[in-house]
N, C-alpha and C positions, 0 to 999 in steps of 0.2 A: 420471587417477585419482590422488587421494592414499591413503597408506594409511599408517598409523598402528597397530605393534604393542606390544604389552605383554602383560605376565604371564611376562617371566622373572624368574631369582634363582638361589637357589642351593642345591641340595636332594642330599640322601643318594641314593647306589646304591639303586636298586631303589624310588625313590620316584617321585612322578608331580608334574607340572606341566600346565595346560592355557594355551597360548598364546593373543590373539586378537589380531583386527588386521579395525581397522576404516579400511571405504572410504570416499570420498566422490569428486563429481564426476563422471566418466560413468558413464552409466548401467550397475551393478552387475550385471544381469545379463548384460550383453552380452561379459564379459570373464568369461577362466577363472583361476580364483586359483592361488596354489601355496604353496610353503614353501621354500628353502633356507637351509643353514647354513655356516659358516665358520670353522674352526676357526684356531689360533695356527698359522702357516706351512703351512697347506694351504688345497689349492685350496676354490673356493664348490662346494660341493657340490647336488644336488637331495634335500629329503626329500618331497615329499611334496604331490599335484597332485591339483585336483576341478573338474569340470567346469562351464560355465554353471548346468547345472539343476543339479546336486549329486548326477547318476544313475551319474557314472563316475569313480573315484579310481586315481589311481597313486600307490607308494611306492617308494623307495630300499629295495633287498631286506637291508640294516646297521637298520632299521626296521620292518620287515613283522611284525603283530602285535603290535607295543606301542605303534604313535603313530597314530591314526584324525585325519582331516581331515574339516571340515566345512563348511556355509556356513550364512548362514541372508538370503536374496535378499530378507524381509522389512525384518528391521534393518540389512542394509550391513553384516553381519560375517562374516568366516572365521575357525575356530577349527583349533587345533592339540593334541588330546589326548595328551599321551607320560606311558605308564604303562613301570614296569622300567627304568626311565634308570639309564643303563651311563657310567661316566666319559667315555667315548670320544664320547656325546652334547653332550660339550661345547664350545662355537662359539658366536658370533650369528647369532641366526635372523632371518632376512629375509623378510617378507610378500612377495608377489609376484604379478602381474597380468600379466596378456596377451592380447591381442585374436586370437589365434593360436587354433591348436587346442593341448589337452592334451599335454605334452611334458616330458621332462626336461631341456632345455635350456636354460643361464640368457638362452644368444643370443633366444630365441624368448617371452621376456616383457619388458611396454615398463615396467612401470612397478616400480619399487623403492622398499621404505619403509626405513625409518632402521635398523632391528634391533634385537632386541631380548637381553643375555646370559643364557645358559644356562648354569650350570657343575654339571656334579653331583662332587659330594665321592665319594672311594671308603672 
C-alpha cells in the first residue's frame, strides 16, 4: 500500500485543519487505516485508528472530541478532522495502514506514508 498525505500547514490555537491521505495499491478495504504523529524530540505517538468498514474508531484520549477519523472505501481516502488545535498538536502526522486488526501500536501497522507538518501557533 502506498499512501500519500496532505492538508497540513500552519494554523492558530483553537483552529481547525482536515488532513487526508490517500491509498493506492492493495486492496483498500482489506487493511485498517490509522494516524500517528511526531512531535520535535518525542516519541511517534498513536492519534487516531478506524476500522476496515469505517464502523469502529479509536483515539489518543490528548485528542478525544476534537479530531474524528474517517475513510471513504469508495475513493481510496482517509481523513483526519482536528477541530480546537492546541499547540501541543504540533508534529508530523503520518497516514498509516495495517493488515492487522485495530490497535494503537506503530509495531502493528505495515505500511507508512511520508508525513505530513502540523504546527499550530499559540
Amino acid at each position: 500500500v502506498q499512501l500519500q498525505a496532505s492538508g497540513g500547514g500552519l494554523v492558530q490555537s483553537g483552529g481547525s485543519l482536515r488532513l487526508s491521505c490517500a491509498a493506492s495499491g492493495r486492496t483498500f478495504r482489506s487493511v485498517v487505516m490509522g494516524w500517528f504523529r511526531q512531535a520535535p524530540g518525542k516519541e511517534r505517538e498513536f492519534v487516531a485508528g478506524i476500522s476496515r468498514s469505517g464502523g469502529r474508531t479509536e483515539y489518543a484520549e490528548s485528542v478525544g472530541g476534537r479530531f474524528t477519523i474517517s475513510r471513504d472505501n469508495a475513493k481510496i481516502m482517509v481523513y483526519l478532522q482536528m477541530n480546537s488545535l492546541k499547540p501541543e498538536d504540533t508534529g508530523v502526522y503520518y497516514c498509516v495502514a495495517g493488515t492487522s486488526f485495530l490497535t494503537t501500536r506503530a509495531s502493528d501497522y505495515d505500511y507508512w506514508g511520508q508525513g505530513t507538518q502540523v504546527t499550530v501557533s499559540s
